[in-house]
N, C-alpha and C positions, 0 to 999 in steps of 0.2 A: 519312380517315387519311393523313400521310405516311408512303410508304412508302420503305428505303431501306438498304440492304448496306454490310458494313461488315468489313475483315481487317486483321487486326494489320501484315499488311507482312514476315512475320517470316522471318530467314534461315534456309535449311535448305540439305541439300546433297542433290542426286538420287543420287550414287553412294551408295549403302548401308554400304559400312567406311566412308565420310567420314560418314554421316549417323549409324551406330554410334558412332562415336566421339566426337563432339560431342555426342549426348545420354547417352553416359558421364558425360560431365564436366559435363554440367547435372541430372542424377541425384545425384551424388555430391555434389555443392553444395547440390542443394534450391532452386536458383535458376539462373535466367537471367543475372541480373543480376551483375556479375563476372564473366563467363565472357570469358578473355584473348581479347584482339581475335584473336591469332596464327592463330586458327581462320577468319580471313575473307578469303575469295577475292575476288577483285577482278572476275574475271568473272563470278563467280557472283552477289555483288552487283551487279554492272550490267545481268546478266539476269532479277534477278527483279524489280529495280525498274521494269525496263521492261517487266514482263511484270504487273506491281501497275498501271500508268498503263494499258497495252492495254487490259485484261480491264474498265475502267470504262468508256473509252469505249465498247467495244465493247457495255458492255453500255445506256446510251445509245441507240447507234443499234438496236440491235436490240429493245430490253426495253423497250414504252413504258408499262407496267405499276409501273414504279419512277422516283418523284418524282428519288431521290435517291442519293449516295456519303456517307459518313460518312470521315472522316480522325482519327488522334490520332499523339502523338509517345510517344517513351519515349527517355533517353536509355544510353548506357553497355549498351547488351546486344541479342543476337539475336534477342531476342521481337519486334523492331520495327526493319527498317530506316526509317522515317520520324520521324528524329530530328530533324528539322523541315520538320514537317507545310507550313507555310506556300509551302515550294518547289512539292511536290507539288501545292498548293492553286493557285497560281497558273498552273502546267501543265495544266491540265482545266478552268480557268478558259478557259483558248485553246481547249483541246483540243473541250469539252466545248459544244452549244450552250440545254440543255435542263434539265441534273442542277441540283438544288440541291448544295452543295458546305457539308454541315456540320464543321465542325472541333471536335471533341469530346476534348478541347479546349486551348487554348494555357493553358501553365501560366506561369501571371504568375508567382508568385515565385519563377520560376527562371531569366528570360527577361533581367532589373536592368536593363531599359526599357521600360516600359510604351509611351512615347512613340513609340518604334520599332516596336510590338506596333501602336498605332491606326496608323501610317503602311501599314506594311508589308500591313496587313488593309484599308485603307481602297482599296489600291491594286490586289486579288486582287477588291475587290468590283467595281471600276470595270473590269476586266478584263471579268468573268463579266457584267456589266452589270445587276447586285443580284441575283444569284443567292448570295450568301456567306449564310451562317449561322454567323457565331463561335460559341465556346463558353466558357467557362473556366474552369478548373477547378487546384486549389492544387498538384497533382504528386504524384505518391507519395514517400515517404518516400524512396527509394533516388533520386529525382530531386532532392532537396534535396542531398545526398552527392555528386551528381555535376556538378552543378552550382555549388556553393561557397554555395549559401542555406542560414539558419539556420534550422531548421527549428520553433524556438521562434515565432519570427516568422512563420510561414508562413502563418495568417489573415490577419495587420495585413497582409503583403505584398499578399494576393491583396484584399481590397478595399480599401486605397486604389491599389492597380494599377488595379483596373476603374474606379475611380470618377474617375481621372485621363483614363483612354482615352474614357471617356463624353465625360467635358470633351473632349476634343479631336475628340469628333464632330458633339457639338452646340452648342457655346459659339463666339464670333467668338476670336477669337488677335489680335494678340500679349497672352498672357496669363502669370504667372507662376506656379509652383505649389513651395514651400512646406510638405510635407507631414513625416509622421514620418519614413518612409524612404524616400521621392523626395524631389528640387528641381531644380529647371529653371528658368533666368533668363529664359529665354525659349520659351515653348509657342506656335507658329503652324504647326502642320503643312496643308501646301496640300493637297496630296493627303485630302480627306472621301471617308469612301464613296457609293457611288452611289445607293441608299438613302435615302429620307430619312424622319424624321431621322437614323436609323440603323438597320442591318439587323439584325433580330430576336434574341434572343439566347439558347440553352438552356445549361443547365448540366447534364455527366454526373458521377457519382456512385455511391458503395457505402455507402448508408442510412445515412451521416450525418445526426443531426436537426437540427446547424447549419445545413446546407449549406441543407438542406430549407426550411429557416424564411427563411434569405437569399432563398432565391429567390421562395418566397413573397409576400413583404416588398415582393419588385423586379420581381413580374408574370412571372418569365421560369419557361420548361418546365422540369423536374426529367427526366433520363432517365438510369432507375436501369441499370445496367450487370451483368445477368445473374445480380441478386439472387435468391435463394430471395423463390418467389409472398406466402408468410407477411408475415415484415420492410417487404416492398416493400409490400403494403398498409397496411401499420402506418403507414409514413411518409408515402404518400399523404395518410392521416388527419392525421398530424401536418402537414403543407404544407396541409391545407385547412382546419383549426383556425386557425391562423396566416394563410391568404387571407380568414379572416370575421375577425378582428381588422381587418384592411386593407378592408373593407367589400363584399368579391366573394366570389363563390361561384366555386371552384374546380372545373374539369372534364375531361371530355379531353382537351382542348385544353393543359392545365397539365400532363402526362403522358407519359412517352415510356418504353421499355423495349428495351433488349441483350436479343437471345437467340440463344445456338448451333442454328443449325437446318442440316441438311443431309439433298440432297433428291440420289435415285437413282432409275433406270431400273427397279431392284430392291431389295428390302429389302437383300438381303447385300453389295451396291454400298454402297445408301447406309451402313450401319453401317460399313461398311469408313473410308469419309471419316469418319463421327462418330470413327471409334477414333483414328483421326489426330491429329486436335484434340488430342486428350491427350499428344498428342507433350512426351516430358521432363517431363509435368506440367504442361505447360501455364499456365494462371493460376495455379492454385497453387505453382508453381514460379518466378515472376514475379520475386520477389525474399525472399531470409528475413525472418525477423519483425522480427529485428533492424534490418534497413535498410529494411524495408517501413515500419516504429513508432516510427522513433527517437524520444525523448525531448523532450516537448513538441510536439509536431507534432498529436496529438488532444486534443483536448475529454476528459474523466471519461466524461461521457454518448456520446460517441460510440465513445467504448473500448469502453465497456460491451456498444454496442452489436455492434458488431463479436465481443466474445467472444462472445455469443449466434449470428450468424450461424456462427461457426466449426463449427459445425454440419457447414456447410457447407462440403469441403473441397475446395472451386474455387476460394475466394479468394484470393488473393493472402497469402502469409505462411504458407496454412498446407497444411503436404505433405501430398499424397496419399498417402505414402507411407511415414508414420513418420520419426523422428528418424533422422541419419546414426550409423553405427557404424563403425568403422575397419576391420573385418572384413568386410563384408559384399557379400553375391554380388549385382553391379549385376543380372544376368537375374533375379537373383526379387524386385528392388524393383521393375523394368521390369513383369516379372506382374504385380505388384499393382495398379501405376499405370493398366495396360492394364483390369484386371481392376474397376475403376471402372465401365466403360460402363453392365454391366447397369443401376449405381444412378443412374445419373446420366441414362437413359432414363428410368428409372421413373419418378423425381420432377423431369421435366420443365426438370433443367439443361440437358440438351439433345434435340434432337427429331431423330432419324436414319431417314426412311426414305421410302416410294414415297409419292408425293403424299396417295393414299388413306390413308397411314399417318399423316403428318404432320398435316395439313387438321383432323382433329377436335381434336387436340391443343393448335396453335395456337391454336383455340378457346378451348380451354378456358382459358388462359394470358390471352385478353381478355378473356374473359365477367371472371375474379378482377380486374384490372387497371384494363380500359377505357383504355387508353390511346390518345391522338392521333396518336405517333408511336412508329414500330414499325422496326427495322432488325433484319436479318438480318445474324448473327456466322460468318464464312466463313473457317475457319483450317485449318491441316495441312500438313504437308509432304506433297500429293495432288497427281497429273500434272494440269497445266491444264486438259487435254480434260475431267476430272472436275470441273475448279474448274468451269468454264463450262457443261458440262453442268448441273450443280446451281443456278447463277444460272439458267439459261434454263427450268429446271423450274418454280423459286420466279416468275419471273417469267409466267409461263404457266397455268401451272396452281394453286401456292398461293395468288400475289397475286388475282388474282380473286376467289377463295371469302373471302379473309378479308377484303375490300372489301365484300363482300356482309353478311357478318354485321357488319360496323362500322356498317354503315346500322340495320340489324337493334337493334344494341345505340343507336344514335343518338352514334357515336365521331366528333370534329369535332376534323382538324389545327389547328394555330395559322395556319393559313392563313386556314382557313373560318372561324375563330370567336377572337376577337383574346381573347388569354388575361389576363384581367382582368377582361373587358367585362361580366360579368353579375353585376347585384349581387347581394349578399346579401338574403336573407329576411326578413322584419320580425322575427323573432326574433334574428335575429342569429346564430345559428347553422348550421353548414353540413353542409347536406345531402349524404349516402353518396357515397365517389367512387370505392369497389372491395370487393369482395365475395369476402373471404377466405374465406368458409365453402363456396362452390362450389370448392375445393379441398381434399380430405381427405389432400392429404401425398403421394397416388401416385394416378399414371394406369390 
C-alpha cells in the first residue's frame, strides 16, 4: 500500500475572538467560499504556511512509515491557503529527499494553459528527481466562478487540457495543437519530466461515474475523497465494469481513498482534534450548492448521484447545519455543527481516537474498499504539538498494523503492481473489487 497524509492548508486564527469571529461569518454563509479576504492576516498566513511546509518534512525525516504528502489547491477562501499547490510542490521537492509528492490535483479548466500546467510540472518533477505524482482533476464548481471558466465546458476543458499535457510529455515538439478550446502555434516545451515516459498519474474524486469510467478508460487510480464506504464501492464496480471493457481486471492498485482520521495519546485528546475538523462546517461548508453546482458543470447521472450521497452531510454544498435564517442564534447553529461528531464516528466519516481505538476501524474501512492507496485527512484549527503528535501516532503505531492487514487482504500500491497490468478473465468479466456488505452502515 501507499501510504501518505494529507491537510487542506486552511487558514485559521489561534486567538479565539479572531477565530470566533471568522467562523461567524462562515456559519452565517454556509460557506467558505466568499468569505471577504479583509479577514486575512498577513503574518498569520505566512506562519502557517510555513508551518504546512515544516510539519512534512519533518514528518519525512522522522516517519519512515509514510511513502508520501498529498497536496490540492482551492482558490477564493480560507478552506485552503494553497491556492497554487504547484509552489508548494516544488518547495518539498528541495525540501524533501524521500516523500512521494502527489498533487490531487491541478484543475485544468481553471488553470487556460494546459501548456504551462506540463512545463511547470515537468520541472517540480526534475527537481524531486521522479518523485511527482500529478493529478487532475476538473475544479469545484466555485473554482470555475473564481477563475473566469465556464463551467458548461468544464469536461471538454479538463480532457482536452490532459490530453494536450500528455502530448507535451511524450511526443518530440515543435508541434502544433489545434484543438476546440486550446491552440498553440507552437508546442516544444524543453523542460520533460524526469520520469519516463511520464510520471504516474491518479485522479481524486466525489463518485462521479464519468470521472470513474475516464480513468478507467486511461489505466490511471481513482481516489475517492471521504465518500461514504456504500457509494464508493458502487463506483469501484462501476471503474472495473468499464476496466474489463478495456481488457484488464481492475484491483488495488486501481484504488485509492481520503479519510479523516485523527490519532491521540487519549480518547478525549483525540475527539478533541476530530471536533476540530468540523471547524465552520468544514467540507460541508466548502462552498453553497449554488456555487458548489452551477449550471452545466454535472452530467444528469452524476447529479443523481451526488443527491443520493447528500445523505451525507460532509459534502461539500450541503450544511450541517440547515438552511440560513435571518434570525438566527449563530451558538445553537455552532451546537449543531459541533454536535455531528457522534454520527460521523459512528459511520466511519471520521476515525478519532487512541491507536487501539482507531486500528480496528481503519480495518474495517479496507476490508469494504481494498484500496492501494490510502492517505490520512489531518485538519482543524489544532496547536501543532497536537498536529504532529497525531502524524507521529499514525505513523508509528497505525501505519504498521494497516501494512500488515494489506498483506493480509493481498492490497498492491501502483507501485508494486502497474495498474492495468492484469488481464481480464476469459469470461470477460471482472472480478469483485470491494465488499460493501462488510459494512452495515455503523461501527
Amino acid at each position: 500500500m501507499h501510504m501518505m497524509w494529507f491537510t487542506e492548508r486552511a487558514y485559521h486564527e489561534e486567538d479565539p475572538e479572531k477565530s470566533r469571529v471568522l467562523e461567524d461569518e462562515i456559519i452565517r454563509k454556509r460557506s467558505f467560499y466568499n468569505t471577504p479576504n479583509d479577514f486575512f492576516d498577513r503574518q498569520t498566513g505566512a506562519d502557517l504556511l510555513n508551518m504546512y511546509i515544516d510539519e512534512k518534512v519533518w514528518s519525512e525525516e522522522n516517519l519512515p512509515e509514510f511513502d508520501g504528502v498529498m497536496l490540492n489547491e482551492h482558490h477564493g477562501t480560507p478552506f485552503c491557503l494553497g491556492s497554487v499547490m504547484n509552489v508548494e510542490a516544488a518547495i518539498l521537492a528541495k525540501a524533501t529527499n524521500r516523500f512521494k509528492i502527489a498533487l490531487l490535483g491541478n484543475p485544468i479548466p481553471t488553470v487556460h494553459s494546459p501548456l504551462r500546467l506540463a512545463e511547470e510540472l515537468a520541472m517540480i518533477d526534475l527537481f524531486s528527481e521522479g518523485r511527482l505524482i500529478p493529478g487532475w482533476v476538473r475544479g469545484a464548481g466555485c473554482e470555475q466562478l473564481a477563475n473566469g471558466a465556464n463551467p458548461a465546458f468544464n469536461r471538454e476543458l479538463f480532457e482536452e487540457g490532459h490530453d494536450l499535457i500528455l502530448k507535451c510529455w511524450t511526443e518530440s515538439g515543435p508541434f502544433r495543437w489545434e484543438g476546440k478550446h486550446y491552440h498553440y502555434r507552437h508546442v516544444n516545451p524543453w523542460a520533460k519530466p524526469y520520469q519516463e515516459p511520464h510520471p504516474q498519474m491518479w485522479i481524486p474524486g466525489l463518485v462521479s461515474p464519468d470521472t470513474a469510467r475516464w480513468c478507467a478508460q486511461k489505466r490511471y487510480p481513482y481516489v475517492a475523497l471521504a465518500t461514504y464506504p456504500e457509494p464508493t464501492a458502487e463506483l469501484w464496480n462501476i471503474y472495473a465494469e468499464e476496466a474489463a471493457k478495456e481488457g484488464y481486471q481492475a484491483g488495488s492498485e486501481n484504488f485509492g481513498y481520503l479519510q479523516p482520521i485523527f490519532v491521540g495519546d487519549t480518547q478525549e485528546h483525540a475527539e478533541e482534534m476530530g471536533k476540530r475538523f468540523l471547524y465552520g462546517g468544514h467540507f460541508a461548508h466548502f462552498a453553497r450548492p449554488e456555487w458548489m453546482f452551477p449550471p452545466g458543470y454535472n452530467s444528469k447521472e452524476a447529479t443523481a448521484r451526488l443527491a443520493r450521497q447528500f445523505a451525507n452531510p460532509n459534502l461539500p454544498g450541503r450544511s450541517m447545519a440547515g438552511d440560513w435564517t435571518e434570525h438566527e442564534d449563530i451558538n445553537e447553529v455552532r451546537s449543531k455543527i459541533y454536535g455531528r461528531f457522534p454520527d460521523a464516528q459512528e459511520d466511519l466519516q471520521m476515525i478519532a481516537g487512541t491507536p487501539d481505538y482507531v486500528i480496528p476501524r481503519v480495518k474495517k474501512v479496507m476490508e469494504v474498499l481494498r484500496p492501494g492507496i490510502f492517505s490520512f485527512w489531518i485538519d482543524g484549527p489544532v496547536p501543532r504539538a497536537d498536529r504532529q503528535r497525531c502524524v507521529e501516532l499514525l505513523g508509528t503505531e497505525v501505519i504498521p498494523a494497516m501494512r500488515e492487514y494489506g498483506r493480509e487482504l493481498g492490497l498492491k500500491s501502483p507501485f508494486e503492481r502497474k495498474p492495468g497490468s492484469v488481464p481480464i478473465n476469459p469470461s470477460g468479466i471482472s472480478e469483485k473489487v470491494a465488499w460493501p456488505e462488510a459494512f452495515d452502515g455503523k461501527y
